[in-house]
Structures are given as C-alpha cells and as structure tokens.
Short mmCIF file of the C-alpha atoms (twelve columns), coordinates in Angstrom:
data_MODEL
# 
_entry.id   MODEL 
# 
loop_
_atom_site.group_PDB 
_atom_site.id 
_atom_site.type_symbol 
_atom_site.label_atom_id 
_atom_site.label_alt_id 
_atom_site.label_comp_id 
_atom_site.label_asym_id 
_atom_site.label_seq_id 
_atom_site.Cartn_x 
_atom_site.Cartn_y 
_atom_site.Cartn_z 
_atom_site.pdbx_PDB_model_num 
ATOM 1   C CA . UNK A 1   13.906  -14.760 -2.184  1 
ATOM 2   C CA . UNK A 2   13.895  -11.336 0.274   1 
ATOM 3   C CA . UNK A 3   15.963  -9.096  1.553   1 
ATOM 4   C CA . UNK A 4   15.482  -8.762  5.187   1 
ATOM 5   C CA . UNK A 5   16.630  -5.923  7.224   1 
ATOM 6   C CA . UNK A 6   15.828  -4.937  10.817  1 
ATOM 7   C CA . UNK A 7   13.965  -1.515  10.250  1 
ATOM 8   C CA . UNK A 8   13.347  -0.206  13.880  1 
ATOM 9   C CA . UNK A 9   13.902  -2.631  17.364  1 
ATOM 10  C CA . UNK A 10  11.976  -5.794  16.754  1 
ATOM 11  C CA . UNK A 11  10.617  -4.453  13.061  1 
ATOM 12  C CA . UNK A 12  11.464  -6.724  10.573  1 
ATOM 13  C CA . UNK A 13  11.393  -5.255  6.495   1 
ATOM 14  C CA . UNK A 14  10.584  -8.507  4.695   1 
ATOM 15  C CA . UNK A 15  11.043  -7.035  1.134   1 
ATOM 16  C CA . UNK A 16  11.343  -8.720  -2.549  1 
ATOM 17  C CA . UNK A 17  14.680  -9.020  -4.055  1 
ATOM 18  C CA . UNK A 18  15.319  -7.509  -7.565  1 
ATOM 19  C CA . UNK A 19  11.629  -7.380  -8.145  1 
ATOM 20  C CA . UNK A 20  11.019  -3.963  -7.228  1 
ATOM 21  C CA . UNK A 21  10.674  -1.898  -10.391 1 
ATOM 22  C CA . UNK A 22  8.681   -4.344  -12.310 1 
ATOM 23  C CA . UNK A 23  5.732   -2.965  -13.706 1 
ATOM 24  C CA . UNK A 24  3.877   -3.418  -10.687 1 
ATOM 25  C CA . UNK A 25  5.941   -3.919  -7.884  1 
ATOM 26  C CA . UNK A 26  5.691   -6.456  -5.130  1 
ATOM 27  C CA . UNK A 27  5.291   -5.030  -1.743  1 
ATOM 28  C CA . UNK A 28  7.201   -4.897  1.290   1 
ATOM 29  C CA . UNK A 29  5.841   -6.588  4.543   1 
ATOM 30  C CA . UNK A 30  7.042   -6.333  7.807   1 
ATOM 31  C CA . UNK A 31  7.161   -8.326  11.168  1 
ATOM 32  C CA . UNK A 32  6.272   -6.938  14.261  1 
ATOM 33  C CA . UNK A 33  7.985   -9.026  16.775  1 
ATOM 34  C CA . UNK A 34  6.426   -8.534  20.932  1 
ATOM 35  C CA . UNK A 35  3.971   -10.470 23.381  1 
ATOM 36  C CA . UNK A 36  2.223   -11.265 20.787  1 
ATOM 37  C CA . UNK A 37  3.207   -10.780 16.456  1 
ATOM 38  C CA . UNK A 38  1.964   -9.089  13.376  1 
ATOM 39  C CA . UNK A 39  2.645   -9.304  10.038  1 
ATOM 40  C CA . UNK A 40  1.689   -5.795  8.051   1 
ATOM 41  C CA . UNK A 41  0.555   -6.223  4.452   1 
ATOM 42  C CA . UNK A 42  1.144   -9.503  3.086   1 
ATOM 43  C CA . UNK A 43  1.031   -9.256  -1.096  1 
ATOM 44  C CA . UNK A 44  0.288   -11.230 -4.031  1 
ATOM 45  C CA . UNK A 45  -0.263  -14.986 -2.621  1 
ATOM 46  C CA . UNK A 46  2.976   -15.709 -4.671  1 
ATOM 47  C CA . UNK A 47  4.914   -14.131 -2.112  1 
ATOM 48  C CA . UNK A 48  3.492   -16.738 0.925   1 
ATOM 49  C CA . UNK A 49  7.089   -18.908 0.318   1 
ATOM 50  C CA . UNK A 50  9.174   -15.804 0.305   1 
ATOM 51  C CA . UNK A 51  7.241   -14.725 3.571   1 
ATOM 52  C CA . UNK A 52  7.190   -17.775 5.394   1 
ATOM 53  C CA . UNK A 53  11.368  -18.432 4.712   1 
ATOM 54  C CA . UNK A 54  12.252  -14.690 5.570   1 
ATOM 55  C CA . UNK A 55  10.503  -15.620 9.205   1 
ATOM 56  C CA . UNK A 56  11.641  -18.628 9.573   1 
ATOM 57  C CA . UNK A 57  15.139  -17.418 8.930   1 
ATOM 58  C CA . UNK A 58  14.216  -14.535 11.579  1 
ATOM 59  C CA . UNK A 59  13.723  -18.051 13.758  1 
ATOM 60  C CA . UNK A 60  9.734   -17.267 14.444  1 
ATOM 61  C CA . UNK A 61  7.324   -19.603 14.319  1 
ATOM 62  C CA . UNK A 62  4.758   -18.538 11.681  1 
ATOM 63  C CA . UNK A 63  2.003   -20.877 13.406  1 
ATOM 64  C CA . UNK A 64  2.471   -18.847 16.764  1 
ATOM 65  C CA . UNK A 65  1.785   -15.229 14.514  1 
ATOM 66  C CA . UNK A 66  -1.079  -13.712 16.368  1 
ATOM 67  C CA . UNK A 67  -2.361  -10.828 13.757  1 
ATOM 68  C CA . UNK A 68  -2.410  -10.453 10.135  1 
ATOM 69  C CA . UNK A 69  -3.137  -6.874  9.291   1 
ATOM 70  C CA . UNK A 70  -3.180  -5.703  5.885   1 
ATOM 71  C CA . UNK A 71  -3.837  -1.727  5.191   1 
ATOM 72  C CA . UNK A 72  -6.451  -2.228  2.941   1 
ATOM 73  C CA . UNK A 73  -8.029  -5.142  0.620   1 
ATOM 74  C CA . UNK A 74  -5.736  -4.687  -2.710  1 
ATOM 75  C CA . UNK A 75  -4.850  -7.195  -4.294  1 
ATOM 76  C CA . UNK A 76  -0.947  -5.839  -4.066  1 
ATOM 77  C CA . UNK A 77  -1.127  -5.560  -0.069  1 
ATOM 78  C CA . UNK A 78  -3.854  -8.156  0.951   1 
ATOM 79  C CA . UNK A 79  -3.550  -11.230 -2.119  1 
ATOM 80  C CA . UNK A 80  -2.319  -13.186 0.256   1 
ATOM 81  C CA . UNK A 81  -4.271  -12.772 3.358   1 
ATOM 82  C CA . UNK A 82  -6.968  -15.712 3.264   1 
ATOM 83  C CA . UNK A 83  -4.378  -17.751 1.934   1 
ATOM 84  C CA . UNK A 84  -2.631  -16.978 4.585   1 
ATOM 85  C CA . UNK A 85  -5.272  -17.059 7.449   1 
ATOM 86  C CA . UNK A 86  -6.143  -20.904 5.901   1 
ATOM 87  C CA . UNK A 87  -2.518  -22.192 6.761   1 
ATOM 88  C CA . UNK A 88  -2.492  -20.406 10.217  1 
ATOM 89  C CA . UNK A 89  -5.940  -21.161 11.791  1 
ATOM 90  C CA . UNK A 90  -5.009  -19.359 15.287  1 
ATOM 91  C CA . UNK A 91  -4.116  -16.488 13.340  1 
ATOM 92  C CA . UNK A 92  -6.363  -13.604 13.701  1 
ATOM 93  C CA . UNK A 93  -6.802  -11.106 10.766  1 
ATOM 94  C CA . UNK A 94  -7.050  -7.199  11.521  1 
ATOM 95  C CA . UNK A 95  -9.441  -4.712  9.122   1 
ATOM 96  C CA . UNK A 96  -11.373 -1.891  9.084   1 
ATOM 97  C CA . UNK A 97  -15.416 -2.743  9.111   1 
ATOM 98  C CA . UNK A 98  -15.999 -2.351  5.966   1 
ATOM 99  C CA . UNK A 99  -13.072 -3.758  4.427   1 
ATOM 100 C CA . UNK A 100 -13.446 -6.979  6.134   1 
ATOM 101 C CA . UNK A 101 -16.839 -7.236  4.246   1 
ATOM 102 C CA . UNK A 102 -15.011 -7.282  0.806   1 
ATOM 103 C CA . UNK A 103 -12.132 -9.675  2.174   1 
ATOM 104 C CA . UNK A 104 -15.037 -12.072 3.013   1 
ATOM 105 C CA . UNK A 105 -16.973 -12.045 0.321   1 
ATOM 106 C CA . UNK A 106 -15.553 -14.076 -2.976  1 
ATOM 107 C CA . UNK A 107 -17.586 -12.316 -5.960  1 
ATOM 108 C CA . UNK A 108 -15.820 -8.606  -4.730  1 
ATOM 109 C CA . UNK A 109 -12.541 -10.861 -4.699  1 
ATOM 110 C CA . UNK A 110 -12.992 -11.804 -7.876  1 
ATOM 111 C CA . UNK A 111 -13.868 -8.585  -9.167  1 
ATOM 112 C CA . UNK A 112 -10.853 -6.831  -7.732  1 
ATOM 113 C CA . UNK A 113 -8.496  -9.748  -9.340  1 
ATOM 114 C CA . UNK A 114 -10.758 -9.314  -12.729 1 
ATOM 115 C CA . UNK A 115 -8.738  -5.485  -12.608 1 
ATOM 116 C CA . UNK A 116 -5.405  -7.217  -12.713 1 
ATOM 117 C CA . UNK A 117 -6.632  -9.212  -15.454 1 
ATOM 118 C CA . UNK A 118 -7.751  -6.455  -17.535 1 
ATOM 119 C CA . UNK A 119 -4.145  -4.612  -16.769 1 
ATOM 120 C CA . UNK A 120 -1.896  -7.493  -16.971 1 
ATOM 121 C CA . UNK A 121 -4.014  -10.279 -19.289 1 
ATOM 122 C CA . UNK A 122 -5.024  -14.229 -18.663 1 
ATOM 123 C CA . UNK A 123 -1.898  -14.678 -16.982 1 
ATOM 124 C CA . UNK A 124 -2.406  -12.407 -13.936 1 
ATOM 125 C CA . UNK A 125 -3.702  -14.929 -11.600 1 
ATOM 126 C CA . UNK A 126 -0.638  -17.084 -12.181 1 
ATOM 127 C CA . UNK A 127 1.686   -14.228 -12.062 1 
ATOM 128 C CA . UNK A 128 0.356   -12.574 -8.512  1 
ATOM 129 C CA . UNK A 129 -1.583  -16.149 -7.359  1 
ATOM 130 C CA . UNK A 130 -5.152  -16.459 -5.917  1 
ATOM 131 C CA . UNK A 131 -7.269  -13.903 -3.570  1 
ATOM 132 C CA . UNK A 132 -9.294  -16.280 -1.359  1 
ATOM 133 C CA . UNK A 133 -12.050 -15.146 0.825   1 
ATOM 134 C CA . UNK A 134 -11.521 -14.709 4.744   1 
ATOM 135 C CA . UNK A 135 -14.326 -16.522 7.302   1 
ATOM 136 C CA . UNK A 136 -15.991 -13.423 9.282   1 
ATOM 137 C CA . UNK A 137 -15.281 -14.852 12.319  1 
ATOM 138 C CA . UNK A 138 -11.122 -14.851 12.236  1 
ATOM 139 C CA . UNK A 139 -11.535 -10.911 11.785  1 
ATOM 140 C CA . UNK A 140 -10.860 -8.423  14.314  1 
ATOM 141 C CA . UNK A 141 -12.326 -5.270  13.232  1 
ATOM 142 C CA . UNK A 142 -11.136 -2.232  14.087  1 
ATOM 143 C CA . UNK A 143 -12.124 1.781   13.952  1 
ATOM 144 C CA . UNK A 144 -9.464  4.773   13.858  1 
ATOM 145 C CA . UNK A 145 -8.331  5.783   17.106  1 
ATOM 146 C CA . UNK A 146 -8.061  2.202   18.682  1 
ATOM 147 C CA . UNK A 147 -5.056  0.384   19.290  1 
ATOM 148 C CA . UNK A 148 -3.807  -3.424  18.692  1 
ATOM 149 C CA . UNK A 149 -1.951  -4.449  21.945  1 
ATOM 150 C CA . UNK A 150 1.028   -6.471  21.216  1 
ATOM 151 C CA . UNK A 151 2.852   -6.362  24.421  1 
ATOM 152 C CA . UNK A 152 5.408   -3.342  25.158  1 
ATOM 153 C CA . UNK A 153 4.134   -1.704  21.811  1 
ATOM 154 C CA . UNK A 154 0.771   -1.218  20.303  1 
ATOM 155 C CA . UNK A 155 -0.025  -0.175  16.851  1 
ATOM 156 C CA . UNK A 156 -2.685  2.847   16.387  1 
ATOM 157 C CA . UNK A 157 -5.504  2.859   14.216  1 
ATOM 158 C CA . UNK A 158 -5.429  5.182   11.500  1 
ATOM 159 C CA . UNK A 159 -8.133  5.581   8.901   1 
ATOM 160 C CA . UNK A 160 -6.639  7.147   5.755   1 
ATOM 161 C CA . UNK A 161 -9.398  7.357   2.979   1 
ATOM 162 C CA . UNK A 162 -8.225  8.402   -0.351  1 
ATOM 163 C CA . UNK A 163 -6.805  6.209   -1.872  1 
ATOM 164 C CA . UNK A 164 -8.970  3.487   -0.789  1 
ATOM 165 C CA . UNK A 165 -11.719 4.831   1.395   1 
ATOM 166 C CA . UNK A 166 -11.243 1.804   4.048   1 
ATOM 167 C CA . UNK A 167 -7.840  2.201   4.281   1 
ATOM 168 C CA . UNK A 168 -5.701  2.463   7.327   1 
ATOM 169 C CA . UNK A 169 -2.383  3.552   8.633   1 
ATOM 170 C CA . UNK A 170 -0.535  2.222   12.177  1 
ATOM 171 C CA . UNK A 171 1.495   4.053   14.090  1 
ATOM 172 C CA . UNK A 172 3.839   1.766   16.286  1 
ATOM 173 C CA . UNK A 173 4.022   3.374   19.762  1 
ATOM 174 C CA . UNK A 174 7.368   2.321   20.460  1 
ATOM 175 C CA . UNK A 175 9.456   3.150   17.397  1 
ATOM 176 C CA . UNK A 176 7.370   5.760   16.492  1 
ATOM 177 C CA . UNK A 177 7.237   4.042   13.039  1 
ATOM 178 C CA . UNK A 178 4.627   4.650   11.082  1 
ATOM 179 C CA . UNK A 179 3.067   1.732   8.574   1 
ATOM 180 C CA . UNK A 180 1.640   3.893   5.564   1 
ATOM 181 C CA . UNK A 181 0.312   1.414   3.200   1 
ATOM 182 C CA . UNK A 182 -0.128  3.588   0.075   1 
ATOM 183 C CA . UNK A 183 -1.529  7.121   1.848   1 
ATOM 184 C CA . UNK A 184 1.940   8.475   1.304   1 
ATOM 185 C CA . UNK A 185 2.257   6.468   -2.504  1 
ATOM 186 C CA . UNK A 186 6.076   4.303   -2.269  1 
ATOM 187 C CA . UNK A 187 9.402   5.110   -1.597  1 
ATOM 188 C CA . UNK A 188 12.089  4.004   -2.936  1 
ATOM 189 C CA . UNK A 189 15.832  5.071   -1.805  1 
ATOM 190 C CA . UNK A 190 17.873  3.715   -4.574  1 
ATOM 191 C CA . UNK A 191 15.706  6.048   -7.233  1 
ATOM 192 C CA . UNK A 192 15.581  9.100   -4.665  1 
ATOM 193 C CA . UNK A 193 11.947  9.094   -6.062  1 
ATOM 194 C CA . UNK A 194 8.175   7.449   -5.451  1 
ATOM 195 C CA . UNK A 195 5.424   6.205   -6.948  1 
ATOM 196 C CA . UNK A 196 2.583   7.971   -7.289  1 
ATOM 197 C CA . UNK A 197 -0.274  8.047   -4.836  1 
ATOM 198 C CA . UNK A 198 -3.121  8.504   -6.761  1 
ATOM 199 C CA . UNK A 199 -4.860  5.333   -8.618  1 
ATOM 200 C CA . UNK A 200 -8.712  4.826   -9.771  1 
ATOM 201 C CA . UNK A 201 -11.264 5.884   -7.546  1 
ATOM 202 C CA . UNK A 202 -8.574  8.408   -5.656  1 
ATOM 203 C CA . UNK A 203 -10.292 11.532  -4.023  1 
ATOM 204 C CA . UNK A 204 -7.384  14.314  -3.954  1 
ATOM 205 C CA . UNK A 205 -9.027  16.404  -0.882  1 
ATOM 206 C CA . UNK A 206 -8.945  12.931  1.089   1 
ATOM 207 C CA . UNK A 207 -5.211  12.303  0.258   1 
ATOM 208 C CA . UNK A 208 -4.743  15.729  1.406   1 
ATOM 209 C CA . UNK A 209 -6.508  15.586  4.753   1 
ATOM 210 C CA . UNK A 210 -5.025  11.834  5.634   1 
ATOM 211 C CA . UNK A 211 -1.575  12.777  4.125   1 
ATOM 212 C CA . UNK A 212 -2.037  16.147  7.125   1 
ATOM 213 C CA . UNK A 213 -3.830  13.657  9.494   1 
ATOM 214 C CA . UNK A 214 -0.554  11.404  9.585   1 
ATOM 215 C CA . UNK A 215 2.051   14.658  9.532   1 
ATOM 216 C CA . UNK A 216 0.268   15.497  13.059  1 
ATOM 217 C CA . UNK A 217 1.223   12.192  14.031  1 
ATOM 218 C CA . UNK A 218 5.211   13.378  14.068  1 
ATOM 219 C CA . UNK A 219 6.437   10.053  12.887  1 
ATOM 220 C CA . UNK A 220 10.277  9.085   13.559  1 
ATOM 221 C CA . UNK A 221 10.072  6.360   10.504  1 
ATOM 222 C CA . UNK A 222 8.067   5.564   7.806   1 
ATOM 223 C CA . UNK A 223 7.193   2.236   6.306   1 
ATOM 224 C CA . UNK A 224 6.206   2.152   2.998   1 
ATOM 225 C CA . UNK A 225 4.415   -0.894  1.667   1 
ATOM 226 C CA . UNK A 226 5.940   -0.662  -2.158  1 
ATOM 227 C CA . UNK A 227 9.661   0.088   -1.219  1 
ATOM 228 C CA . UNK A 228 11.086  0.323   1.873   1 
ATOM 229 C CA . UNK A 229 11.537  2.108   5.331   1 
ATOM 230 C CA . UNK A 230 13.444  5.679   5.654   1 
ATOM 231 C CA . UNK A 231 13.675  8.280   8.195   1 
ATOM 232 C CA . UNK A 232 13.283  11.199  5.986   1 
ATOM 233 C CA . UNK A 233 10.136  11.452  7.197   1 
ATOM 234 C CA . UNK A 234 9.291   15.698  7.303   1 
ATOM 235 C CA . UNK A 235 11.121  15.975  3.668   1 
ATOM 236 C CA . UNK A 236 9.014   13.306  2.196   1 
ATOM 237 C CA . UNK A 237 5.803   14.052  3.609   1 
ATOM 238 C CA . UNK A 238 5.514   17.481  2.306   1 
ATOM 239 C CA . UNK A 239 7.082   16.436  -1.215  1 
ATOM 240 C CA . UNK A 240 4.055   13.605  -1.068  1 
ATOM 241 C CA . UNK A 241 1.707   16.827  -0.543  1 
ATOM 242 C CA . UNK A 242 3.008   19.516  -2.704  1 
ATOM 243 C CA . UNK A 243 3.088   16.561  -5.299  1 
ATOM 244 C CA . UNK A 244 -0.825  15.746  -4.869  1 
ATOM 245 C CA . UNK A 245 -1.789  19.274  -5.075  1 
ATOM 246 C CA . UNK A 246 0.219   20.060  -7.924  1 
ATOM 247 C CA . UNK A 247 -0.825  16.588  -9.701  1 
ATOM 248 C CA . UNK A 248 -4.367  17.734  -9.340  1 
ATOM 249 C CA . UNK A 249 -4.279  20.763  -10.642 1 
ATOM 250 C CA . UNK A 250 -2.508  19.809  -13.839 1 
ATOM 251 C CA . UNK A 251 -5.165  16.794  -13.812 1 
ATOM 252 C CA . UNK A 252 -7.831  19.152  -13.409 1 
ATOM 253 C CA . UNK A 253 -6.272  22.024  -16.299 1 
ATOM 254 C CA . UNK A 254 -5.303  19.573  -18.794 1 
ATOM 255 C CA . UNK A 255 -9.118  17.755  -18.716 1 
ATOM 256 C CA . UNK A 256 -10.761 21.224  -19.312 1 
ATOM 257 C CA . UNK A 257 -8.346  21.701  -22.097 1 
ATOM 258 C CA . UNK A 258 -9.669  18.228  -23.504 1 
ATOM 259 C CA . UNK A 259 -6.079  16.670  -23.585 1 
ATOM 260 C CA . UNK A 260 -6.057  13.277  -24.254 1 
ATOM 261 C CA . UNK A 261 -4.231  10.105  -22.103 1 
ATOM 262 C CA . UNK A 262 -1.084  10.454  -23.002 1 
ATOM 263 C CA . UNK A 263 -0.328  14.517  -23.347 1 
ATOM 264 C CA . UNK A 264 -1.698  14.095  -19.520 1 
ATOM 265 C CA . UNK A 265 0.228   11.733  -18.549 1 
ATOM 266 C CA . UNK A 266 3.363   13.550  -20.269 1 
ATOM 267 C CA . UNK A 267 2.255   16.496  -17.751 1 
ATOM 268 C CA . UNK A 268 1.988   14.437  -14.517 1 
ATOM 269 C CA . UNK A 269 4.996   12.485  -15.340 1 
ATOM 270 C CA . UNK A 270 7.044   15.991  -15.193 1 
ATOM 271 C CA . UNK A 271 5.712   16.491  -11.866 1 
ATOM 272 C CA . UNK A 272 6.719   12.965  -10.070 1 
ATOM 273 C CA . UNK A 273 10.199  12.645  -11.642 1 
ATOM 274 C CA . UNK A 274 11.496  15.810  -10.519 1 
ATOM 275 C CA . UNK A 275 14.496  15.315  -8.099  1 
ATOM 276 C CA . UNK A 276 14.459  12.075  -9.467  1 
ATOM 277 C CA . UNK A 277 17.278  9.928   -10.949 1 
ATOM 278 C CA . UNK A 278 14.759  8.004   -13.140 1 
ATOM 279 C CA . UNK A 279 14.361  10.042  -16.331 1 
ATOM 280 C CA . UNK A 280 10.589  10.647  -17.853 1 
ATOM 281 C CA . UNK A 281 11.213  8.286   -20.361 1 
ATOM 282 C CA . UNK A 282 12.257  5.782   -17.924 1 
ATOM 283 C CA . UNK A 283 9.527   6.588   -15.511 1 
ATOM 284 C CA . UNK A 284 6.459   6.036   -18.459 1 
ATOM 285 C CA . UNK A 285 8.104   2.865   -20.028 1 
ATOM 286 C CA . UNK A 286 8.684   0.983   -15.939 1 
ATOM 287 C CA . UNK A 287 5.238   2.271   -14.789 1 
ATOM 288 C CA . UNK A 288 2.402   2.657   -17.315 1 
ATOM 289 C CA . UNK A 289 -0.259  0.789   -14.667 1 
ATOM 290 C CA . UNK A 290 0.361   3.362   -12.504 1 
ATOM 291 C CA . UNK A 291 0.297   6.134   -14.646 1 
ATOM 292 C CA . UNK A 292 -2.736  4.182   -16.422 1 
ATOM 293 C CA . UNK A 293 -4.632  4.251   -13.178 1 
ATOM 294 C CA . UNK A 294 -3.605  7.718   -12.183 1 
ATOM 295 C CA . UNK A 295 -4.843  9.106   -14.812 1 
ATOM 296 C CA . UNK A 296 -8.238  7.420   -14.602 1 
ATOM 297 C CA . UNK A 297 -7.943  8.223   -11.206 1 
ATOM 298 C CA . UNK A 298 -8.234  12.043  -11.735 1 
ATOM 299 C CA . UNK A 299 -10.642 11.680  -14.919 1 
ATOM 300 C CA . UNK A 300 -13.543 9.765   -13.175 1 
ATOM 301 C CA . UNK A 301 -12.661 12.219  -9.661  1 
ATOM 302 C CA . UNK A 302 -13.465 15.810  -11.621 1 
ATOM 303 C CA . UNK A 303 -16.443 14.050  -13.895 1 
ATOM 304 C CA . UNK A 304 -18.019 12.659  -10.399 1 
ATOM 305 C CA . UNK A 305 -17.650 16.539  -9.006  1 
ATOM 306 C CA . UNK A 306 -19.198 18.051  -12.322 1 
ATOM 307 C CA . UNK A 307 -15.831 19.813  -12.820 1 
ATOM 308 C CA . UNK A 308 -15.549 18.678  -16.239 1 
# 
C-alpha cells in the first residue's frame, strides 16, 4: 500500500505506508502529471505493485508514462527502473551520462545489490527485489543545465555530486518544486528531523557546493526522495548545511584522535538529533546502515585526502 497526496498542482507524492522508519527506508516517488508524464525515483523493485496501484488509483495509464527519471543509480531510488522500463516499452528512461552506463551494465548492478547484501544478509534481494539492467537505447541522457519538456512545465537539470558523483536534482518550473534525491539527505515531518546526507564514497566540499548550488535555485518546495514534500524550504536547507559542516569536522577531529566506530558515531549522532523528537538512543538503534555508511563515508573521504 501508499499514501498518496497531491504535493504541488499535478505533483503526485506516491509514498510507502508505515514503512518509513525501517532500517532503511523505502523511498518516496512522485508523478509528474502534463503533455507528457514522469515518474521521479522509482525504489526497490518491490515497490513496482505499490507504484503501479497508487497511479492507477490517480486514473493514469502507466503504459502512456513518457519518462522514468531516477536521481541517481541506487539501489533505494533506481531498483526498480529496468524492471520498470521492461513492462513499459514506450517508456523512455532519463540519466545523467555516466550513470546510464552503470544502469546498463549488469556486473555494476550486481555489485551495487552485493552492498545490500553485505548490510542486510542473503535475504536482501528478496526483501528490496531485483536491479535489472536498462538497454542503452531507451535512455535519454541528459547534462546539468538542460531541461525535460513535459508540456506547460519542464524539469531542470541539476547535477549534484556528493553524494553520488552522477547525481542530479530537478527543479519543476511551474511549482517551483524542487526533486532533491538525497543532496539535501531525507525529511521527515512527523520526527521534525532527517536522515543524514552523507553515506560511503561522500565528498563533504561537494555536498557543500551542490547543497549552495540548489539554495541559488530559491525553491518554493522540496521533494525529498526518503520522506516526503515540505515547504520549509530556507530553514531546512541551511540546517542540511550547518549539519554537513559540523558533521565533518567532528568526522575529521575524532579520526585524528583515533576514536573508534562507535565513540564516532556517538559524536555525529549528537549532531543530527538535535531539534529532534527522536532521542540518540532511538536514532542509533532505527538507523545503524546509515550511521554505518556515514561513518565509512567520512573515514575513506579524509584517508583519500591524506588528512589522516
């Protein structure tokens, strides 16, 4: 099942119900309703029925959907996408370059799924379903600054490396709403909190710049791929940067100090509940594969720059 919720005129939030604070959360996509329709991120495969009956109850045809765009090749945001892109031959499927290189090619699949395996154990693959590859030729690709025309709206390009360096960001030109993916980490309302931003491989000067780079964009909503939409957008931006730069630098401290996993983790943990109604205890025991990867994150980031 999802909860669906009209986000912004003709923006559908197609997001799962009572499965948001599992250790790793599903994400949220979202139909983008014009001329011509996109569906933004689309998940774990497992989520294809949950999809398909949230737009059919939205009374769309699914076979008439003209772009699947998903804001980078995670397994969380684009499981489902070849999957997808098999039952919907007409359906064309939007990337960056590069990305579209590792969404066609089956032994990166694999390896990306093997990393949920390691995390989550034998029974990943029948917990968040299948990552198939994508033929070349159903891709459009696309560089930042262009635009995807969908009729009265178009949704900007926006590359956003950091937390995946072929990530991307669109702006909808009509609602002004902004689809962040994970450049801004999650969102969600009900814990007045987020998620952090920073998993393995992250570069914390790149989720700087692209966390400024979509500020300058003056958003009126933002769409967050793991919880929801809000219009808080100023107030969460900057708590999204003064959060990286403050994450870093404890990071950074605590691995010159020789601190093990868990006494930084205690540290970063302090940071990302503050404000928060979820408790620290709460926050380590509901996310350890995101603090897990954070803390990687940071570890191989300051050993690739000879900082530690």
């Amino acid at each position: 099942m999802a909860l669906i919720s009209e986000v912004a005129e003709k923006i559908y939030e197609i997001k799962p119900e009572g499965r948001e604070h599992e250790s790793f959360p599903l994400c949220t996509v979202y139909l983008v309703m014009d001329d011509k329709t996109a569906l933004v991120e689309t998940g774990f495969s497992v989520q294809i029925p949950d999809i398909l009956e949230a737009v059919g109850k939205l009374g769309y045809d699914i076979r008439k959907l003209s772009y699947i765009i998903p804001t980078h090749v995670h397994p969380d945001h684009a499981g489902a996408a070849g999957l997808l892109a098999r039952q919907l031959p007409q359906t064309k499927v939007v990337a960056y370059s590069r990305a579209a290189k590792v969404l066609a090619d089956p032994p990166i699949l694999e390896r990306l799924m093997q990393g949920f395996k390691q995390v989550f154990g034998d029974g990943a693959q029948e917990r968040f379903g299948e990552m198939l590859p994508i033929a070349e030729e159903r891709f459009v690709l696309v560089e930042d600054g262009e635009s995807i025309p969908l009729g009265e709206r178009e949704l900007r390009v926006i590359h956003t490396p950091g937390h995946d360096p072929n990530h991307l960001c669109f702006l909808d030109t009509k609602s002004r709403g902004l689809f962040c993916g994970d450049a801004l980490g999650a969102y969600f309302s009900d814990i007045k909190g987020r998620l952090p931003s920073c998993i393995l491989g992250s570069d914390p000067i790149l989720i700087l710049q692209s966390i400024d780079k979509l500020r300058e964009l003056n958003p009126a909503i933002l769409l967050f791929s793991h919880g929801g939409a809000t219009r808080e957008v100023a107030e969460i931006i900057q708590r999204v940067a003064n959060d990286e730069r403050q994450c870093a630098d404890i990071a950074l401290k605590a691995l010159k100090a020789g601190e093990d996993r868990e006494e930084m983790a205690n540290s970063l943990v302090d940071v990302l509940v503050k404000d928060s109604t979820l408790t620290k205890e709460d926050y380590l025991a509901s996310s350890p594969y995101f603090i897990s990867l954070m803390v990687g994150g940071y570890r191989q980031y300051f050993k690739k720059k000879n900082m530690i």
